[in-house]
C-alpha positions as CSV (number, residue, x, y, z in Angstrom):
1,X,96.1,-69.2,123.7
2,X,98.7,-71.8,124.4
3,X,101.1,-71.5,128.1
4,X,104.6,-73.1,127.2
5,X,106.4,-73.7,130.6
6,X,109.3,-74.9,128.6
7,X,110.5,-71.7,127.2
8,X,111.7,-68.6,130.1
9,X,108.9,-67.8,132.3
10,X,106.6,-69.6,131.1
11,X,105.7,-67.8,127.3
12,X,102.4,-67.4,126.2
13,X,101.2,-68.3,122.0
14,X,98.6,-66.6,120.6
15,X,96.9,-67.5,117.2
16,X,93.9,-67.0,115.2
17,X,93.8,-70.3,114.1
18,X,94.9,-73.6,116.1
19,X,95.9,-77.0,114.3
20,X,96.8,-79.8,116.8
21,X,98.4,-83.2,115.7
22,X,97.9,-85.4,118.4
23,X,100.2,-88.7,117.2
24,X,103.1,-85.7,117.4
25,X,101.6,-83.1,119.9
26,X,102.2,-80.0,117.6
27,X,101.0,-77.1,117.1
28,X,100.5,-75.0,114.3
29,X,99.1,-71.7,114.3
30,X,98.0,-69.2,111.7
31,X,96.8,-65.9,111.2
32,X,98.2,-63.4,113.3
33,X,100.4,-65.2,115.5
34,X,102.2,-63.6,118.7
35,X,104.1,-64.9,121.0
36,X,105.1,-63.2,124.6
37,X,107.8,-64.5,127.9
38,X,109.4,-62.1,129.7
39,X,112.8,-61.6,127.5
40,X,111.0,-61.2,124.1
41,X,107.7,-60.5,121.9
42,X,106.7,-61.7,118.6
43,X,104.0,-61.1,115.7
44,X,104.2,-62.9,112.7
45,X,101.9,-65.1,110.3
46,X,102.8,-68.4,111.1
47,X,104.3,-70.1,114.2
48,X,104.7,-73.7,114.6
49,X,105.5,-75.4,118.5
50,X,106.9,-78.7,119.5
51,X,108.4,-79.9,122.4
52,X,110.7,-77.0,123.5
53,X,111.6,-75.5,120.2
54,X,109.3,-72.8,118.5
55,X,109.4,-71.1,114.8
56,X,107.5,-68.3,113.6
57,X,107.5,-66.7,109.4
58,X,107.6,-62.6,108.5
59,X,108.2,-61.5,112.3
60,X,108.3,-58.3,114.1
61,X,110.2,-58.6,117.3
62,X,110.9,-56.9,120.5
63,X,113.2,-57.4,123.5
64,X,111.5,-56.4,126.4
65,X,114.1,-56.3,129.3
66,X,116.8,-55.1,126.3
67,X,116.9,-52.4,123.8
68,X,116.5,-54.6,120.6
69,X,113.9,-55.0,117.9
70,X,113.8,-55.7,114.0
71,X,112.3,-57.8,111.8
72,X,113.3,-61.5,110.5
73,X,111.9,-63.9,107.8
74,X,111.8,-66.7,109.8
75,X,112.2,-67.0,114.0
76,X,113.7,-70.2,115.4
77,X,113.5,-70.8,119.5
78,X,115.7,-73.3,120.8
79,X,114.7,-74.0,124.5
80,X,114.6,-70.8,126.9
81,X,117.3,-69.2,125.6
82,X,118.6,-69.2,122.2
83,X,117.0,-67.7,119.6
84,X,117.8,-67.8,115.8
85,X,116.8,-65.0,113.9
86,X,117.4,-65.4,109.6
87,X,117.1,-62.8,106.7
88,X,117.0,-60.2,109.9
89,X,117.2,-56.6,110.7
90,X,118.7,-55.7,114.2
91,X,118.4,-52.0,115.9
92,X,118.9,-51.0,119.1
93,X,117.5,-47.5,118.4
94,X,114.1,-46.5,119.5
95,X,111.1,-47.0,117.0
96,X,110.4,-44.3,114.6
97,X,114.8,-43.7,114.9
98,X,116.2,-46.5,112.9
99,X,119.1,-44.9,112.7
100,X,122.0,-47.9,113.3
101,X,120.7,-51.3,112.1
102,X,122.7,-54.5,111.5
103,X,121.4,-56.4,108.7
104,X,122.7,-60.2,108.9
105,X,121.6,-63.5,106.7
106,X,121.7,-65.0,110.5
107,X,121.6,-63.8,114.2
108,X,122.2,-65.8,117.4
109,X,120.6,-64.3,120.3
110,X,121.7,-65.9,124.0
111,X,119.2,-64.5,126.2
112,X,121.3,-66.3,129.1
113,X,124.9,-64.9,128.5
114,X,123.1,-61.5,126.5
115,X,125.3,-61.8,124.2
116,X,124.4,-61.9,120.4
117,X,126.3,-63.6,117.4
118,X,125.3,-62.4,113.8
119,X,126.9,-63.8,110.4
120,X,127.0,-62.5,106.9
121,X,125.8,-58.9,108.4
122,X,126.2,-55.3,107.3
123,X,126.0,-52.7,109.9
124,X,124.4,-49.3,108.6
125,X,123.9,-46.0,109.8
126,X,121.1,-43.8,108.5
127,X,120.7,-46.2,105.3
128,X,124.8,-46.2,104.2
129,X,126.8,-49.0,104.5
130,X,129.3,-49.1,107.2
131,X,131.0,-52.2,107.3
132,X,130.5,-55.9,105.8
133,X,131.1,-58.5,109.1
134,X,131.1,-61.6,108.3
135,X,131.4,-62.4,112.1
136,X,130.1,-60.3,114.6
137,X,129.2,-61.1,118.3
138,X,127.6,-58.1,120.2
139,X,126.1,-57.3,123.9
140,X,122.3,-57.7,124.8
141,X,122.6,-54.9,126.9
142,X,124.2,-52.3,128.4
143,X,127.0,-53.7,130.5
144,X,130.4,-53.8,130.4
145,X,131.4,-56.8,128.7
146,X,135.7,-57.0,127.0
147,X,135.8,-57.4,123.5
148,X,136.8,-55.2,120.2
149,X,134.8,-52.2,119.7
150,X,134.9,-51.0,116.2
151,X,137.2,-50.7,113.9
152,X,139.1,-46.3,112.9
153,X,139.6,-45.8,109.5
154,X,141.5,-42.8,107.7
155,X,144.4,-41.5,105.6
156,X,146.5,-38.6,106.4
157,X,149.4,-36.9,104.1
158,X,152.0,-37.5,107.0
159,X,151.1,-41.1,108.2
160,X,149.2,-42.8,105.3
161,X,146.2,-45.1,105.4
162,X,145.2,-46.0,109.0
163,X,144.0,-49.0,110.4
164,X,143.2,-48.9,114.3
165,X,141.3,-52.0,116.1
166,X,140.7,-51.2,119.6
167,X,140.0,-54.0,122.6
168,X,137.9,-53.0,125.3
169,X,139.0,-55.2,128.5
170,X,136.4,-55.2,131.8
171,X,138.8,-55.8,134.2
172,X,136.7,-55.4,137.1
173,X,133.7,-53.2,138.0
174,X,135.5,-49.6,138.6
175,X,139.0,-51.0,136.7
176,X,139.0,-50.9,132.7
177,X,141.8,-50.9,130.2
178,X,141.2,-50.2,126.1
179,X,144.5,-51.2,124.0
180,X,144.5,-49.6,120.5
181,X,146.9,-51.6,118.1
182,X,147.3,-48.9,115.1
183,X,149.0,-49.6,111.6
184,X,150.1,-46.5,109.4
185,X,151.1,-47.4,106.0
186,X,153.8,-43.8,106.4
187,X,155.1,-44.7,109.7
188,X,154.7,-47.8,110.8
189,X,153.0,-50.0,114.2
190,X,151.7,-47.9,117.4
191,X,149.7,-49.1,120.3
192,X,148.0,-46.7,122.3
193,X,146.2,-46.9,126.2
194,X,143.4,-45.9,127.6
């Protein structure tokens, strides 16, 4: 058992086995190896710790003040609050109910601003592909936060293939505003308020 004060609140390392390098003052860890603050938990097989930055191999993680958990490859933590997540699975839905997931070569999570920034991802629902992002940046929780939700899809006989990309804007706590810019092949531009 290892206490980091430098990451948030103090996170506690677990492992089953404990190398120490004294010329460097790491720590490397093996067997089952968990790690616990108050934002997040992680189980893996190997977890490595210098200084204030952290990395864990073949994780299971948890946010525990946020809906979020998954699975990565490899877990990078970069001071209290940035954590790098590559080769990862992202769900919000509650276990045993996978149903959404965001799959991303790399995700960004800012556990200071909640916000979370994945590349090279594909969002699925109930195991068919949605959408390929190649950039997408997405809440931490549940509060209103202005940005563009996702994209509307379709085809009609009278207006053609549709395109619509709405923005969300949080104007202020009881005052919000969604514009939806629309494009339809048949008839043209439209913008639409909400």
């Amino acid at each position: 058992l290892l206490l980091l004060p430098e990451f948030s609140n103090c996170g506690e390392l677990r492992g089953k086995h404990l190398r120490y390098n004294a010329a460097t003052r790491d720590y490397r860890l093996t067997g089952t190896v968990s790690y616990t603050d108050s934002n997040l938990h992680l189980r893996g097989e190997v977890g490595n710790y210098a200084g204030d930055n952290a990395s864990f191999s073949h994780v299971q993680f948890e946010m525990l003040q946020h809906p979020g958990r998954g699975r990565a490859d490899t877990v990078a933590m970069r001071g209290a609050d940035v954590v790098e997540l590559d080769n990862v699975l992202y769900t919000t839905c509650p276990p045993g109910s996978a149903d959404w997931e965001l799959h991303a070569r790399r995700i960004t999570l800012h556990t200071d601003t909640l916000r979370g920034v994945g590349h090279g991802a594909r969002l699925t629902f109930k195991g068919v592909t949605l959408a390929y992002l190649p950039w997408i940046s997405f809440p931490l929780s549940s509060a209103r936060q202005s940005g563009f939700l996702f994209p509307i899809i379709g085809s009609s006989g009278s207006s053609g293939a549709t395109l619509a990309v709405p923005w969300y804007w949080n104007i202020a706590a009881n005052q919000d505003l969604t514009l939806t810019p629309r494009i339809m092949t048949s008839r043209g531009l439209q913008l639409n308020s909400d």
